[in-house]
C-alpha positions in Angstrom: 5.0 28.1 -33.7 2.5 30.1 -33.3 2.7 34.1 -32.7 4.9 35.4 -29.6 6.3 32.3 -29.4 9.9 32.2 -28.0 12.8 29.6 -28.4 15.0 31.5 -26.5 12.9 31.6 -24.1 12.2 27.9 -23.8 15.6 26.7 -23.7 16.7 29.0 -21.1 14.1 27.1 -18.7 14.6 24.1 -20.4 17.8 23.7 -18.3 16.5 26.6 -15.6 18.0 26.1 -12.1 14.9 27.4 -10.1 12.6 25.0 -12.8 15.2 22.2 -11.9 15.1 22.2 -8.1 11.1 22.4 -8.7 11.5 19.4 -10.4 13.8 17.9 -7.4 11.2 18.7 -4.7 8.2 16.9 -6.9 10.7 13.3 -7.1 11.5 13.6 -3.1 7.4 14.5 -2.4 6.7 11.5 -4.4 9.2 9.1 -2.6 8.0 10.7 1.1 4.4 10.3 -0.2 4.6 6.9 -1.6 6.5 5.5 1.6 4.3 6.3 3.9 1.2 5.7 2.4 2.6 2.3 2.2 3.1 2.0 5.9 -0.2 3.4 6.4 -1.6 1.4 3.6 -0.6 -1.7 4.9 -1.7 -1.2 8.2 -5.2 -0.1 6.7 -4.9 -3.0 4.8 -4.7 -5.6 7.7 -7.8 -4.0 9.4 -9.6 -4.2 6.6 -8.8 -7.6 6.5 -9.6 -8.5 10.4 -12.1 -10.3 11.4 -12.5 -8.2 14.9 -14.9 -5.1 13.3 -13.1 -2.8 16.0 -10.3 -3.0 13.4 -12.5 -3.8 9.9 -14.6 -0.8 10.4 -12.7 2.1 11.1 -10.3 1.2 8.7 -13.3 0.9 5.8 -14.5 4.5 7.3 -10.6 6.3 6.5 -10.9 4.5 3.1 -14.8 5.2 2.4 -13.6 9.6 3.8 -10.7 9.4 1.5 -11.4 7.7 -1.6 -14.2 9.7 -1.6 -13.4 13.3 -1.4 -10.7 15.2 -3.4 -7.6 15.2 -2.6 -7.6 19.2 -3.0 -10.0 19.7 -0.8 -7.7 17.7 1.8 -5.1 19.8 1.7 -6.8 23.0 2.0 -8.2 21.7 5.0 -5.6 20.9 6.5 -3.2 23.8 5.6 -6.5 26.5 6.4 -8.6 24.2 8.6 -6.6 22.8 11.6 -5.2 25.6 12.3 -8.3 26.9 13.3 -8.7 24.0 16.0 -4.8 24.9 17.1 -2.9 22.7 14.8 -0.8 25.1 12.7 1.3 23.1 9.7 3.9 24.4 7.5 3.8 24.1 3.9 5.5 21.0 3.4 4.0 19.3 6.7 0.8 20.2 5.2 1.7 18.4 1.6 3.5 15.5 2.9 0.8 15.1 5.0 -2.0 15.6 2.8 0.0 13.4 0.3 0.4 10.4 2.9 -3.4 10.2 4.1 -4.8 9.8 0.2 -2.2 7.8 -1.1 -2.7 5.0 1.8 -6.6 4.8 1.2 -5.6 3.5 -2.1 -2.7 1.5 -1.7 -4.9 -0.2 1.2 -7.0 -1.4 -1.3 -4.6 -2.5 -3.8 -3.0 -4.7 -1.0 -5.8 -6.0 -0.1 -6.8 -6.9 -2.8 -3.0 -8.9 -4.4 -3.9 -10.4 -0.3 -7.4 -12.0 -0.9 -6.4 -12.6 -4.7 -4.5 -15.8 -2.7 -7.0 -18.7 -2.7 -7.3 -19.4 1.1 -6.7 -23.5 0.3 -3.3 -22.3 0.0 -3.2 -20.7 3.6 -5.2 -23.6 4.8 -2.5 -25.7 3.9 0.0 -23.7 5.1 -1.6 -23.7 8.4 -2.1 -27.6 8.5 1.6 -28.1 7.8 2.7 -25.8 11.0 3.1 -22.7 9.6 1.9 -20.0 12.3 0.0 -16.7 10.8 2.8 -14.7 10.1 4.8 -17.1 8.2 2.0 -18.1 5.9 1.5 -14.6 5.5 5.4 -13.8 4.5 6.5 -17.3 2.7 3.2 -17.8 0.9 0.7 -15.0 0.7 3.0 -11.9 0.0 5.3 -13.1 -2.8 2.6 -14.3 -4.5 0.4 -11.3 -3.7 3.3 -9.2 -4.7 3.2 -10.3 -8.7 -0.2 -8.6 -8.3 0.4 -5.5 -5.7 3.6 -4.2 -7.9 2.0 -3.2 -11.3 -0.7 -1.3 -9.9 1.6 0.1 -7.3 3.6 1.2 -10.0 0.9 3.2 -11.6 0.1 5.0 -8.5 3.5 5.9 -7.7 3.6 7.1 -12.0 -0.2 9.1 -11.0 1.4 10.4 -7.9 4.2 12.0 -9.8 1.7 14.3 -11.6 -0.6 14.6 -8.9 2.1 16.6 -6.4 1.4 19.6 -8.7 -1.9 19.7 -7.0 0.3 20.9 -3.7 0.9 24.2 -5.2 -2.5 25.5 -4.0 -0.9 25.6 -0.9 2.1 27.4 -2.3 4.2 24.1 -2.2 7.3 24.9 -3.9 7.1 22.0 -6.3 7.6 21.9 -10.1 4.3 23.5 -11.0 4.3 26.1 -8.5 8.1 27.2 -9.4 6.7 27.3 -13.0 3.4 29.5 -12.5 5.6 31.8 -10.2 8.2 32.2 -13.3 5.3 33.0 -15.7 3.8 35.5 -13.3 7.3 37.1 -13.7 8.6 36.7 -17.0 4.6 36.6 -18.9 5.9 33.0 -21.2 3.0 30.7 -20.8 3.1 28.6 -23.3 7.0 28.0 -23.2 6.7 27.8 -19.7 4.2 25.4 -19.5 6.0 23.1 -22.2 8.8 23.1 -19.9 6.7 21.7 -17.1 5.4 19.1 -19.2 8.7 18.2 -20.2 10.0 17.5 -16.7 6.8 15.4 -15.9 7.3 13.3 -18.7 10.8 12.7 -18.2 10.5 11.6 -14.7 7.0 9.3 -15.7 9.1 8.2 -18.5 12.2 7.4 -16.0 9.9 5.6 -13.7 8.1 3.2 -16.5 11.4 1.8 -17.4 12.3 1.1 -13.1 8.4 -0.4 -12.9 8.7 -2.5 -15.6 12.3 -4.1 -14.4 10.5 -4.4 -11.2 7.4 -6.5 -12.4 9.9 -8.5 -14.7 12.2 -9.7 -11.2 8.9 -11.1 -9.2 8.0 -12.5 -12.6 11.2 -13.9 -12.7 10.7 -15.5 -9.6 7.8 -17.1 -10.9 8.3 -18.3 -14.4 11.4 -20.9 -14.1 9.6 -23.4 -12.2 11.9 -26.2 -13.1 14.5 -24.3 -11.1 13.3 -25.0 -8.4 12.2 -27.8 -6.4 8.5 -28.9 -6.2 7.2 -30.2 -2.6 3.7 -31.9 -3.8 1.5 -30.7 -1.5 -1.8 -33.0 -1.6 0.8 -36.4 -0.9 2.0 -34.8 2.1 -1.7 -33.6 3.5 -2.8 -37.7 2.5 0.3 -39.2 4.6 -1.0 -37.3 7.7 
């Protein structure tokens, strides 16, 4: 390595408790973040999707504010900006918020889109055989939508993982912040930073290997049609 380069250094925050619990906060952001964009996504998602434009188009406004400005900027406005309109947030409201309000815009738009990915014959059908709204939506539109919604999903939740870091700004005590605090102390950049990247890869790494078993069960579901029984639709829509 290259001059002032230290390996003791490195593997003492290799395995350092303070860069470990950094590393702990980023997963638990991730899994706040990730669960309620979802809820908000999906919401989004079905007003986007409504035909009554008191729904459609504030929903396309949230998406259009959020997709479109960074997700920085966000937080700094709402850790420094509310407050100045009386709505004071802590640190980790602030990030968990912040985090929550992107993520959705996009996961809106990935559900919508594994939703209208469905060609509507099949929810026509689905309708013309008795099937109200809400089970057409859950027996025939969301598994299938679901083969679509869960790779790209998993990238956002693999994106996400590195994007937290972008919460230290606002002094979140995440992985990155814990790290840049530690060099401010102890003056090892490089073998600090090395350390950082190290975590982030092992917890992207971590999470390929769930996502992939994840794609390959509603694939599953999917590929061994023999195994399960086949209702032929078009004889049962010509006997009515």
């Amino acid at each position: 390595m290259g001059q002032g380069w230290s390996w003791s250094g490195f593997f003492d925050y290799l395995f350092n408790p303070y860069i470990l619990s950094g590393a702990v906060t980023t997963l638990w952001l991730t899994l706040a973040a990730i669960a309620g964009g979802l809820v908000v996504g999906c919401a989004l998602a079905l007003a986007r999707l409504s035909s009554h434009r008191w729904l459609a188009a504030p929903a396309h406004f949230y998406i259009w504010v959020f997709r479109g400005t960074p997700l920085l900027v966000q937080l700094i406005i709402i850790f420094t900006g509310l407050p100045q309109l009386g709505l004071k947030l802590s640190v980790i409201e602030s990030a968990l918020l912040g985090l929550i309000l992107n993520e959705a815009a996009y996961l809106a738009e990935i559900v919508r889109g594994g939703i209208q990915s469905i060609p509507a014959w099949q929810t026509n059908a689905a309708r013309a055989v008795g099937f109200s709204s809400a089970q057409t939506m859950r027996y025939i539109v969301l598994p299938q939508a679901m083969r679509l919604i869960v790779p790209t999903l998993g990238n956002s939740i693999n994106g996400l993982l590195k994007t937290t870091s972008i919460t230290s700004v606002i002094s979140m005590e995440e992985l990155l912040r814990r790290t840049q605090v530690l060099i401010q102390e102890k003056f090892m950049v490089l073998e600090l930073f090395i350390v950082a990247a190290i975590y982030y890869l092992l917890m992207t790494t971590a999470w390929d290997f769930i996502q992939r078993r994840i794609e390959r069960h509603y694939g599953r579901a999917y590929g061994n049609a023999s195994a399960a029984p086949v209702v032929p639709a078009e004889p049962a829509l010509e006997q009515r």
